[in-house]
C-alpha positions in Angstrom: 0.0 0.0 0.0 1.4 3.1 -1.1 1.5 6.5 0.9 1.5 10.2 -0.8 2.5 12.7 0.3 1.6 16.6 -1.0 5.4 18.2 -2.4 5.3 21.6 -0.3 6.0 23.4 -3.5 4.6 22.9 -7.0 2.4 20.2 -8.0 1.8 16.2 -7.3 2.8 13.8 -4.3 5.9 11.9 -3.4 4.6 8.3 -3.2 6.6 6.1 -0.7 6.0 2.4 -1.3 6.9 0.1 1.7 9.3 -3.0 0.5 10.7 -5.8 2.4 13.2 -5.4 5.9 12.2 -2.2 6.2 13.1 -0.9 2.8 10.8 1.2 0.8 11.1 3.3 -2.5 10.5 7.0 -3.2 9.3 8.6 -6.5 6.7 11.3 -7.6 3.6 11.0 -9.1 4.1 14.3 -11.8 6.8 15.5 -13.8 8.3 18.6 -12.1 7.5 21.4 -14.2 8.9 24.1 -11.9 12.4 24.7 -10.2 14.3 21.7 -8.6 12.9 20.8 -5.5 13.6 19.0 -2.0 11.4 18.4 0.5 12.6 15.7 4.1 10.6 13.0 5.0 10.5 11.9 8.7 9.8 7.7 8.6 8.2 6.7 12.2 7.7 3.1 13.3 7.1 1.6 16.4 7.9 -2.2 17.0 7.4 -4.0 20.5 6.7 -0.4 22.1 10.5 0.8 21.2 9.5 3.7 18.5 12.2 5.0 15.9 12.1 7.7 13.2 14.8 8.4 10.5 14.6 11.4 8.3 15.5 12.0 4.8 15.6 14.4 2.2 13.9 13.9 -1.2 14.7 15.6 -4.4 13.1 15.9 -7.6 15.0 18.0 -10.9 12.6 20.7 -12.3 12.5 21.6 -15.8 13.0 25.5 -15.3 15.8 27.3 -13.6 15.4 31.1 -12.0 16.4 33.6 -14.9 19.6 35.5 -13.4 21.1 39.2 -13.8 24.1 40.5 -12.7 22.0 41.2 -9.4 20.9 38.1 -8.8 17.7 36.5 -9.5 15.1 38.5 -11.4 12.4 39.1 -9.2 8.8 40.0 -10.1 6.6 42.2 -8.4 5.0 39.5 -6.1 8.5 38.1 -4.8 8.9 35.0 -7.1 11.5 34.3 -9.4 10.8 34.6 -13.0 11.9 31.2 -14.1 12.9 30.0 -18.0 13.4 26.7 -19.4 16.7 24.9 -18.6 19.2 24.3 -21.7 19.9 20.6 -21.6 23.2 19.9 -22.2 23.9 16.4 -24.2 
């Protein structure tokens, strides 16, 4: 049974799929269409009364990248970043 989890930023849900011996994968249900991402994920279990958590950090590569100026990143009027396609390099 797989768990999802809402990304904090952009769209879609990292999906955690438990495996065997305490194993599990990690992926993302969308394409990430925005900047480059990373969000942690706190894993809790509790065997025999003895509870344990790990944490990790997930990241997913957007497609766009913050447009920069000599300044910095080019901001618009509401605070964000004004964000262009990244050039794929072969």
């Amino acid at each position: 049974m797989s768990m999802q989890i809402p990304w904090k930023e952009g769209e879609g849900n990292i999906v955690i799929t438990p495996g065997s011996n305490g194993t599990a994968s990690v992926s993302s249900d969308v394409a990430n269409e925005g900047l480059d991402r990373e969000q942690t994920v706190v894993f809790r279990t509790t065997n025999s009364g003895v509870q344990a958590s790990v944490s990790t950090t997930i990241s997913q590569i957007g497609k766009r990248q913050a447009f920069a100026v000599a300044e910095g990143r080019f901001l618009l009027s509401d605070g964000s970043t004004f964000n262009v396609i990244k050039k794929e390099f072969a």
